[in-house]
N, CA, C and O of each residue as an XYZ file, in Angstrom:
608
protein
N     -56.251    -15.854    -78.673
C     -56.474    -15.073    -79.869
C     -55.184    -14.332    -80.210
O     -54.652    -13.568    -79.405
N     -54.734    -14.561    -81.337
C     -53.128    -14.077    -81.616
C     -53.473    -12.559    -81.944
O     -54.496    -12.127    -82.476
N     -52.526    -11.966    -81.559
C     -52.334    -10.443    -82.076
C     -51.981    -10.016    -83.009
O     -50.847    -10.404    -83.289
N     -52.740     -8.842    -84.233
C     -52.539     -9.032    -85.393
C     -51.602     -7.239    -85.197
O     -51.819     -6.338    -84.387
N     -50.640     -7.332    -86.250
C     -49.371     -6.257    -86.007
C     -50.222     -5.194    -86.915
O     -50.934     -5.164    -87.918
N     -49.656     -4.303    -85.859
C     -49.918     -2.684    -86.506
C     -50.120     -2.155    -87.863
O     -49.177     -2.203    -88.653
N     -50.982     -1.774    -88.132
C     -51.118     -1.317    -89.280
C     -51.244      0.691    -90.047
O     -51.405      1.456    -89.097
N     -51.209      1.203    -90.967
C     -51.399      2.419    -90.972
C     -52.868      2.333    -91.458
O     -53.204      1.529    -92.328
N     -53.732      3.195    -90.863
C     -54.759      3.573    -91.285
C     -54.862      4.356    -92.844
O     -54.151      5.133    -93.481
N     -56.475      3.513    -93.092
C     -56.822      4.385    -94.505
C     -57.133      5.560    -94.665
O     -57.520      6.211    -93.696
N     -57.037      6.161    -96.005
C     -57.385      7.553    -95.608
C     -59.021      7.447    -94.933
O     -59.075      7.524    -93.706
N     -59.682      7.361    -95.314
C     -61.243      6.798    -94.461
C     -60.912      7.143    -93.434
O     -61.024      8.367    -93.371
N     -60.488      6.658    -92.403
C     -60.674      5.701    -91.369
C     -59.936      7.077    -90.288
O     -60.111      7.092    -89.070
N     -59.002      8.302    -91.152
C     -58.113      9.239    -90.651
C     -59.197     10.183    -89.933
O     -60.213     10.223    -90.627
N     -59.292     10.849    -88.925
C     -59.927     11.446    -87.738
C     -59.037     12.750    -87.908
O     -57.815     12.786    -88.050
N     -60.103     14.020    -87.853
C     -59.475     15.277    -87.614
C     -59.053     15.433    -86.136
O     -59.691     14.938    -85.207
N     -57.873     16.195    -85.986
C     -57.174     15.892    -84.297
C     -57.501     17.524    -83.703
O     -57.097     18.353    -84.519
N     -58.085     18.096    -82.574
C     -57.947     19.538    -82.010
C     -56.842     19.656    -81.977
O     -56.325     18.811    -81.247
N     -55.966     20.515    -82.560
C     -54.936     20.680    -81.630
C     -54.746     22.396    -80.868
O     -55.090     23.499    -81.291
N     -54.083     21.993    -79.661
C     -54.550     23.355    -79.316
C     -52.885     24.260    -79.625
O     -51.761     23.758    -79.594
N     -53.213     25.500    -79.870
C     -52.104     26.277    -80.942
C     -51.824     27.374    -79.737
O     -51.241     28.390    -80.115
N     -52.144     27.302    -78.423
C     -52.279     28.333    -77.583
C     -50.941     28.032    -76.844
O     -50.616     28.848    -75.980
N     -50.135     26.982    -77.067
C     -48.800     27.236    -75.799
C     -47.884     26.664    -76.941
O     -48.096     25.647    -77.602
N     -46.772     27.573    -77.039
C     -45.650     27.598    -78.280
C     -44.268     27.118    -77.154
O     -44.195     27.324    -75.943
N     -43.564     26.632    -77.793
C     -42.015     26.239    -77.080
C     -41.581     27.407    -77.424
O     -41.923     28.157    -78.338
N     -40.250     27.564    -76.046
C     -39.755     28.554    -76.011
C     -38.912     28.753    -77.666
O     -38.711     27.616    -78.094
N     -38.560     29.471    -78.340
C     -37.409     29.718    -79.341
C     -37.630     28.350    -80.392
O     -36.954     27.738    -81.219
N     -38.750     28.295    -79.924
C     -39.207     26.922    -81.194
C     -40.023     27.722    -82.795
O     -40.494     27.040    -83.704
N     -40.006     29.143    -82.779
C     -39.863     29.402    -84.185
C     -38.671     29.427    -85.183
O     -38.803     29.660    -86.384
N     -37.385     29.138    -84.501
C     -35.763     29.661    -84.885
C     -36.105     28.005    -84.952
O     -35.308     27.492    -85.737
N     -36.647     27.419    -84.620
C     -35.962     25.573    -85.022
C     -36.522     25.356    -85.777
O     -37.689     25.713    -85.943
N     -35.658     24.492    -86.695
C     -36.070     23.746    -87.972
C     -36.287     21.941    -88.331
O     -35.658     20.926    -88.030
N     -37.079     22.130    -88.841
C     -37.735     20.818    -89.102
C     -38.007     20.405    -90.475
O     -38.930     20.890    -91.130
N     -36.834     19.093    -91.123
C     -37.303     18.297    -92.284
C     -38.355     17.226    -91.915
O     -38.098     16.414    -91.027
N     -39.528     17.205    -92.573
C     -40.227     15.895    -92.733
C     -40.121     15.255    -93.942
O     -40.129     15.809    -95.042
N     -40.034     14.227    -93.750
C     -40.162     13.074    -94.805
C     -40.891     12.210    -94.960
O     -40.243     11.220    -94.622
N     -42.235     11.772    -95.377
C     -43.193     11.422    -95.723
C     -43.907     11.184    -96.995
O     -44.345     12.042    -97.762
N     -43.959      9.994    -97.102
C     -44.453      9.453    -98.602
C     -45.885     10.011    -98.827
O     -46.194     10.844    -99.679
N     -46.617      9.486    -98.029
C     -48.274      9.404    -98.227
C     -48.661     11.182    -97.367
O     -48.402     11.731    -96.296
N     -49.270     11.448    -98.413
C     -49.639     13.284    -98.915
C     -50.728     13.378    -97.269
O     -50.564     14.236    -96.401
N     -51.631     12.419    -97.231
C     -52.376     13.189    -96.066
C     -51.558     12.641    -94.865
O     -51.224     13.796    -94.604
N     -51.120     12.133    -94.186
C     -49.933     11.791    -93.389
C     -49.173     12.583    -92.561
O     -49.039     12.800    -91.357
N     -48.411     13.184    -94.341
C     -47.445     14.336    -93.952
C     -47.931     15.824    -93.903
O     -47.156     16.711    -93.547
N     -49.397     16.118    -94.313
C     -50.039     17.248    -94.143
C     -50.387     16.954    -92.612
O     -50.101     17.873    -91.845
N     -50.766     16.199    -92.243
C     -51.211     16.608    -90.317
C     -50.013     16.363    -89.999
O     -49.846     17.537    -89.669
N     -49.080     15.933    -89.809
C     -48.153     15.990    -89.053
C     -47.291     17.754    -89.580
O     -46.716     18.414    -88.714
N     -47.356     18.183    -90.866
C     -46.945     19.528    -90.848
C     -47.333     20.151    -90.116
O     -46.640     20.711    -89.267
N     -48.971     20.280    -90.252
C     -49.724     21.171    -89.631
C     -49.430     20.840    -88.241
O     -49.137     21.988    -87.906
N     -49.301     20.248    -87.309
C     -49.328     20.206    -86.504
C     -48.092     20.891    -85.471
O     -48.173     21.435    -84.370
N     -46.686     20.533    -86.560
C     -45.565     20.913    -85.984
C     -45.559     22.677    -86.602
O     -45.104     23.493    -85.800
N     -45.991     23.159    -87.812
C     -46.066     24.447    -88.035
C     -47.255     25.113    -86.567
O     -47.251     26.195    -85.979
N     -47.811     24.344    -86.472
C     -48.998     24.994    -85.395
C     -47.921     24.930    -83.691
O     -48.346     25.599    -82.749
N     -46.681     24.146    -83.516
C     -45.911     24.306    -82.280
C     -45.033     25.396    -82.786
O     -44.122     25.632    -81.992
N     -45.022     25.929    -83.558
C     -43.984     27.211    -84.120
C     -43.027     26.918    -84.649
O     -42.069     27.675    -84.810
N     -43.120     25.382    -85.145
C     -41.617     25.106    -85.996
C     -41.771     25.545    -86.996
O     -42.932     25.711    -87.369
N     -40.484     25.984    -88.006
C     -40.755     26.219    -89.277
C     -40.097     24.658    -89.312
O     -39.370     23.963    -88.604
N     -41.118     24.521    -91.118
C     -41.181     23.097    -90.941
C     -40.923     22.510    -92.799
O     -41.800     23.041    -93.480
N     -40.285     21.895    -93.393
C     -39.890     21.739    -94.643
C     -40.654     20.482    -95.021
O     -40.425     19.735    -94.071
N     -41.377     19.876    -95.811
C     -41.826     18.822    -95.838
C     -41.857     18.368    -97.510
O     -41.836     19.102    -98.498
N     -41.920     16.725    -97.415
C     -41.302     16.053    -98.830
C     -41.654     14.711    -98.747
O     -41.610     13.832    -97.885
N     -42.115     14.845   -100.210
C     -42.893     13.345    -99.941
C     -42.015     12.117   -100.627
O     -42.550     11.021   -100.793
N     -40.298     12.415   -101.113
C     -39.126     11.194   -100.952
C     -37.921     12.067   -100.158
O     -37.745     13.242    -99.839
N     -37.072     10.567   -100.006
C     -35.591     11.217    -99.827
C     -34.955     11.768   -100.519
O     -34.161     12.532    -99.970
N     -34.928     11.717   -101.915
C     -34.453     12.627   -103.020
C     -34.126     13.670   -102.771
O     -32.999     14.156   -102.675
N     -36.023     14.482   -102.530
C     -36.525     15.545   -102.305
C     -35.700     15.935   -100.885
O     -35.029     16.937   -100.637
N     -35.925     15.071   -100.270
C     -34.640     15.438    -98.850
C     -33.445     15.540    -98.687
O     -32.903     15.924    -97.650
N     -32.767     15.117    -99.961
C     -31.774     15.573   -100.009
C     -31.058     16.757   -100.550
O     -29.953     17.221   -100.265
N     -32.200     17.227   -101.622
C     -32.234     18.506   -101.857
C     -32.530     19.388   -100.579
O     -32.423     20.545   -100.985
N     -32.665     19.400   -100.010
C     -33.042     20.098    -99.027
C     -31.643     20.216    -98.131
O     -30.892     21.154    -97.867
N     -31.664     18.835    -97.803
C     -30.386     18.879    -96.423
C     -28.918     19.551    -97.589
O     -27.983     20.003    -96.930
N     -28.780     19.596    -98.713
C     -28.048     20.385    -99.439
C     -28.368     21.832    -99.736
O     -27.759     22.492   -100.578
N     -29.209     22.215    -99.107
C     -29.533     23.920    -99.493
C     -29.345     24.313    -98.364
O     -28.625     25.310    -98.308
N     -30.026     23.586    -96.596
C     -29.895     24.145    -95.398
C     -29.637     23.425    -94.476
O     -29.757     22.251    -94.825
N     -29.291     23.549    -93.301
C     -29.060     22.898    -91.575
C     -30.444     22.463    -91.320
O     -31.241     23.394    -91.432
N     -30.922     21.435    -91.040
C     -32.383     21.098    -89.832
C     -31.809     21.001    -88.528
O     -30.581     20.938    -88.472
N     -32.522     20.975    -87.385
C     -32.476     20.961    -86.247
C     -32.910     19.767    -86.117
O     -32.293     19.278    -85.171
N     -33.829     18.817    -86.661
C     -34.827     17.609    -86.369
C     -34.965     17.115    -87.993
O     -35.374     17.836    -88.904
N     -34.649     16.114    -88.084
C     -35.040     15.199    -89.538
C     -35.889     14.030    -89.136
O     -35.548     12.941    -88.672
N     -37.310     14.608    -89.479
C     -37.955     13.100    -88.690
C     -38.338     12.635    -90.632
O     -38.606     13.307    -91.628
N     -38.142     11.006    -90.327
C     -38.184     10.742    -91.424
C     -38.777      9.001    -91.586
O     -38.216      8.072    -91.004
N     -39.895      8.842    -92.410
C     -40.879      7.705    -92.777
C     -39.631      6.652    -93.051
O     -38.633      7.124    -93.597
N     -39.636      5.404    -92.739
C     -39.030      4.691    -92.877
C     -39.490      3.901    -94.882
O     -38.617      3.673    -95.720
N     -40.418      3.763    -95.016
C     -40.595      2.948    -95.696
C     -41.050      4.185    -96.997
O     -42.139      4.739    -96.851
N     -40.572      4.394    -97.672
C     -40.450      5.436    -99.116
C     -40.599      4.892   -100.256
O     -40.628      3.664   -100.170
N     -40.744      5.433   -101.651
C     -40.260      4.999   -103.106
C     -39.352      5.416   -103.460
O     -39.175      6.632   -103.386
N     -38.413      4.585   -103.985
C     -37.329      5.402   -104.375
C     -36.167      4.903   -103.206
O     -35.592      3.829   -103.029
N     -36.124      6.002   -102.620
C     -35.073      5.529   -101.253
C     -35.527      5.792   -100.117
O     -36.049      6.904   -100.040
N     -35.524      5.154    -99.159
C     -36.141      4.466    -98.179
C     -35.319      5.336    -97.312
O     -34.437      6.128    -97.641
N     -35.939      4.930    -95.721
C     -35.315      6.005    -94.806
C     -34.209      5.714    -94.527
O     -33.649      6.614    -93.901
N     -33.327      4.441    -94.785
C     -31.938      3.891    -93.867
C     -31.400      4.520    -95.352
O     -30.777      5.583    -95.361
N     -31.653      3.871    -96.449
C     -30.581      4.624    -97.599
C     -30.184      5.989    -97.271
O     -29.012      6.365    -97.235
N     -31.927      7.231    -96.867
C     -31.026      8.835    -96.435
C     -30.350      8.795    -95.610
O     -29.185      9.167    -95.752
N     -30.771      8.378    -94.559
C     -30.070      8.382    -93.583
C     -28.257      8.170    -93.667
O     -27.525      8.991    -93.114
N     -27.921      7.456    -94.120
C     -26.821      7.168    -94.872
C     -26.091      8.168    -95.711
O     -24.963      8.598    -95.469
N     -26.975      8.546    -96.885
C     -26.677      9.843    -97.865
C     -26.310     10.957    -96.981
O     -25.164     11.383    -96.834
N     -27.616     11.500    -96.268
C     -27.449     12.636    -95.196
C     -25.662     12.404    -94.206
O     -24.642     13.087    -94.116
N     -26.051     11.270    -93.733
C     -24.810     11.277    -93.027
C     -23.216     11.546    -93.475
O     -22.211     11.970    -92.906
N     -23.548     11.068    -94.795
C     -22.254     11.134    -95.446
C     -22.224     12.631    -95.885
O     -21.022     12.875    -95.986
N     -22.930     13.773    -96.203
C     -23.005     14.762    -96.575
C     -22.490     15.763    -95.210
O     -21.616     16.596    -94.971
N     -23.563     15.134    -94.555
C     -23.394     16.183    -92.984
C     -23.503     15.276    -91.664
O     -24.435     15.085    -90.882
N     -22.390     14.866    -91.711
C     -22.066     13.685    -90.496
C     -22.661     14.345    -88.615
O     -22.598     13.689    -87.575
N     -22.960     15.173    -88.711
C     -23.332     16.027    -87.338
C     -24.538     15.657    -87.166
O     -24.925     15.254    -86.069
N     -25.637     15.769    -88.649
C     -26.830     15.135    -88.650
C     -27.351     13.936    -88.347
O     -28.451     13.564    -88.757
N     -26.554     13.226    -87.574
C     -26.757     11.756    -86.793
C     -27.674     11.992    -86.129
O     -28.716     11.371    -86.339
N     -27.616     12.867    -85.206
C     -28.088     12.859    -83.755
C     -29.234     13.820    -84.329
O     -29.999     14.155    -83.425
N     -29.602     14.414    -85.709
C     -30.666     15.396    -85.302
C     -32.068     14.108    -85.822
O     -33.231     14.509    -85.825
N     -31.831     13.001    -86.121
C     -32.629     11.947    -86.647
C     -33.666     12.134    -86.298
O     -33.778     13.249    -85.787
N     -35.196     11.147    -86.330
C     -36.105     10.808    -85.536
C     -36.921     10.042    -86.527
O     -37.683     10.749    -87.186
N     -36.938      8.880    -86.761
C     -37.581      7.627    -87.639
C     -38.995      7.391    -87.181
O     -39.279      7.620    -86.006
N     -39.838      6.979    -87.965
C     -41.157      5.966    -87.725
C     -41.662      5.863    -89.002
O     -41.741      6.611    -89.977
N     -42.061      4.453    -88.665
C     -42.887      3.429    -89.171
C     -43.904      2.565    -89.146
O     -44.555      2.903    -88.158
N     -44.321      1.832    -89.547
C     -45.887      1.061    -89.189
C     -45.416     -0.704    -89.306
O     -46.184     -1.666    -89.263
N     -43.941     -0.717    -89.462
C     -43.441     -2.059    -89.628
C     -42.815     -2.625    -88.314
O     -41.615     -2.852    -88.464
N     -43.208     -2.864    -87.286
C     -42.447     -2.570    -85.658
C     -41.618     -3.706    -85.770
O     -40.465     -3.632    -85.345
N     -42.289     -5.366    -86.584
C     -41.341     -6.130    -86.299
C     -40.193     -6.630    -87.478
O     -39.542     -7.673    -87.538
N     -40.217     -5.761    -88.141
C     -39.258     -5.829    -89.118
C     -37.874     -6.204    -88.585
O     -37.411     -5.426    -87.752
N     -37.124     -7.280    -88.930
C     -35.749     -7.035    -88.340
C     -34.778     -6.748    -89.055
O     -33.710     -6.834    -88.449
N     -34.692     -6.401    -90.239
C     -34.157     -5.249    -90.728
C     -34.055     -3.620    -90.455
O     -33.137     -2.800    -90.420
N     -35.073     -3.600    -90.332
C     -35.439     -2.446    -89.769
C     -35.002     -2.175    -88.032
O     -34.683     -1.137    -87.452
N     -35.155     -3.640    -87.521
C     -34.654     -3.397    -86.115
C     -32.995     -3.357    -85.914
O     -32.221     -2.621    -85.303
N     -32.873     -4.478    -86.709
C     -31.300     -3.963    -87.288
C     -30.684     -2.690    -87.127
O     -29.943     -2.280    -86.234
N     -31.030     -2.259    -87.930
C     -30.864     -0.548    -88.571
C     -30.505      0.170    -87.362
O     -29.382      0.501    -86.981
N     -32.095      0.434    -86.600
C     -32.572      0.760    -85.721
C     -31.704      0.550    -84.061
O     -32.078      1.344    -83.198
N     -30.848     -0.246    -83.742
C     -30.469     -1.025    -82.729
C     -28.488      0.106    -83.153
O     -27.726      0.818    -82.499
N     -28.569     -0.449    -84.639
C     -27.227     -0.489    -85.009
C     -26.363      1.286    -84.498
O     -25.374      1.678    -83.877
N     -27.773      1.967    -85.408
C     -27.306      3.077    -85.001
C     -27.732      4.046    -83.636
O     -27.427      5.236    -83.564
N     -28.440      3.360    -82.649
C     -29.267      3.654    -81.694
C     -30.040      5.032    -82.153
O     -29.722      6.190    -81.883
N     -31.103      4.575    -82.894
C     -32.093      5.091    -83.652
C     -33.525      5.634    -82.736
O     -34.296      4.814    -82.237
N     -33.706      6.990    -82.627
C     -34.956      7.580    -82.302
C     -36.326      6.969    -83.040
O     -36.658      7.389    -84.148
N     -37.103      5.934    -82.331
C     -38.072      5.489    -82.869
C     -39.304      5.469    -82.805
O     -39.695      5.129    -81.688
N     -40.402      5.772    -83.804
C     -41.773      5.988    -83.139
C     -41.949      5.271    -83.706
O     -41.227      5.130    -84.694
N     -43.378      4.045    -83.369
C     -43.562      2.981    -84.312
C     -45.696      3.871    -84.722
O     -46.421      4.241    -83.799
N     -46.019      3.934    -85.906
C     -47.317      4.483    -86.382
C     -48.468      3.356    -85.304
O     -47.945      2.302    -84.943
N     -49.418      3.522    -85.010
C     -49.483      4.760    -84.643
C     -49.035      5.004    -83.446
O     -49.136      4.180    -82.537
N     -48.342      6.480    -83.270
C     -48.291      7.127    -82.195
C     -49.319      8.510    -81.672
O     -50.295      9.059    -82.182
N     -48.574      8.717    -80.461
C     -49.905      9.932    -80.042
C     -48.593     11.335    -80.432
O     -47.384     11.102    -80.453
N     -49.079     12.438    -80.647
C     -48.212     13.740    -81.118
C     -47.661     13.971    -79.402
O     -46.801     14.801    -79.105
N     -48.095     13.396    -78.763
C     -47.492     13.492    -76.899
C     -46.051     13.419    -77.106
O     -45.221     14.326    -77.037
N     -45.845     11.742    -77.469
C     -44.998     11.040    -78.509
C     -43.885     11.868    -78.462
O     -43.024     12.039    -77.598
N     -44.168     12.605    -80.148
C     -43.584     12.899    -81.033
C     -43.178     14.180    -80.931
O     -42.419     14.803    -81.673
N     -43.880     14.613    -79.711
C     -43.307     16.212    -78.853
C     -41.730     15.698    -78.152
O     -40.608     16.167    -78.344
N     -42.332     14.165    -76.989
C     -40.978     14.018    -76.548
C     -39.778     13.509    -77.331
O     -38.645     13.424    -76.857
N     -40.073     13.225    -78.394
C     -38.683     12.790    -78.978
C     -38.289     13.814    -79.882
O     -37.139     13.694    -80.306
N     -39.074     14.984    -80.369
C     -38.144     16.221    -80.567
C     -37.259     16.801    -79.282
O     -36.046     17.008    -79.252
N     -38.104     16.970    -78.378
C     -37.598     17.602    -76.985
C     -36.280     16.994    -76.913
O     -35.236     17.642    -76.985
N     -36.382     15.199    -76.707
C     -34.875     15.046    -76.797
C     -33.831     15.336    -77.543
O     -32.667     15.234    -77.156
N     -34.211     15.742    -78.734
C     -33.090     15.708    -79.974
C     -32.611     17.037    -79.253
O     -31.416     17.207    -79.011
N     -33.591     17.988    -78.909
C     -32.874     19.396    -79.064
C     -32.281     19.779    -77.938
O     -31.779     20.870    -77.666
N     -32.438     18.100    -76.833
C     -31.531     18.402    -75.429
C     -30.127     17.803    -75.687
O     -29.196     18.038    -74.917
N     -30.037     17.279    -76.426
C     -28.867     16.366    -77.078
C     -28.317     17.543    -78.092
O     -27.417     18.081    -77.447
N     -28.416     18.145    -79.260
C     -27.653     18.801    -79.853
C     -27.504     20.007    -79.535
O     -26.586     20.640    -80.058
N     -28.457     20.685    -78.505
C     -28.087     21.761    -78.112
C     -27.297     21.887    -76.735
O     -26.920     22.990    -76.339
């Protein structure tokens, strides 16, 4: 029986998550966080979730919108949807870089396309922080953790 590739869930099908709001990272209210996220309920639990670890947390549903942003302030963490309208996550990624070349390393990508090889491309080229949808927020704790053992 062949294996059929990952998909993102409908809104339907989306499950409210506990999360528990009782153990905060150390100096994780001073860190900052761009999200980038197309689809509105998506990027509302994943806000909520990272505003509920004490990040302050900026969120936008294109890169446009993210680039307004990475032009007004510093992030600590740019986690950002691969697949957008408009411009897509490798185009910011690109923009950002060329604006604020330091912002390499504060990256953190995912998508629901795992075998894309464009995308793995990308991904390989620039040794890219990757979560593929779905993930667990376990996840998406450790690959902030790394960013902020790496730039700090």
């Amino acid at each position: 029986m062949p294996l059929r590739p990952p998909r993102t869930p409908e809104r339907e099908e989306i499950a409210t998550v506990n999360v528990n709001i009782g153990t905060s990272r150390p100096n994780a209210s001073s860190r900052t966080i761009l999200l980038l996220e197309d689809r509105g309920d998506y990027r509302n639990i994943l806000r909520d979730y990272l505003v509920s670890c004490s990040y302050q947390v900026s969120s936008v549903p294109s890169g446009s919108e993210g680039l307004r942003k990475i032009m007004k302030s510093r992030f600590d963490v740019i986690i950002c949807d691969m697949m957008m309208p408009k411009m897509g996550g490798e185009m910011f990624y690109w923009a950002v870089t060329r604006i604020r070349p330091a912002a390499r390393h504060s990256f953190l990508f995912f998508t629901g396309h795992k075998n894309n090889p464009q995308l793995e491309f990308f991904f390989r080229r620039i040794r890219a922080r990757v979560l593929y949808k779905p993930f667990k927020l376990s996840a998406l704790d450790a690959a902030i953790n790394e960013i902020f053992l790496k730039v700090t």
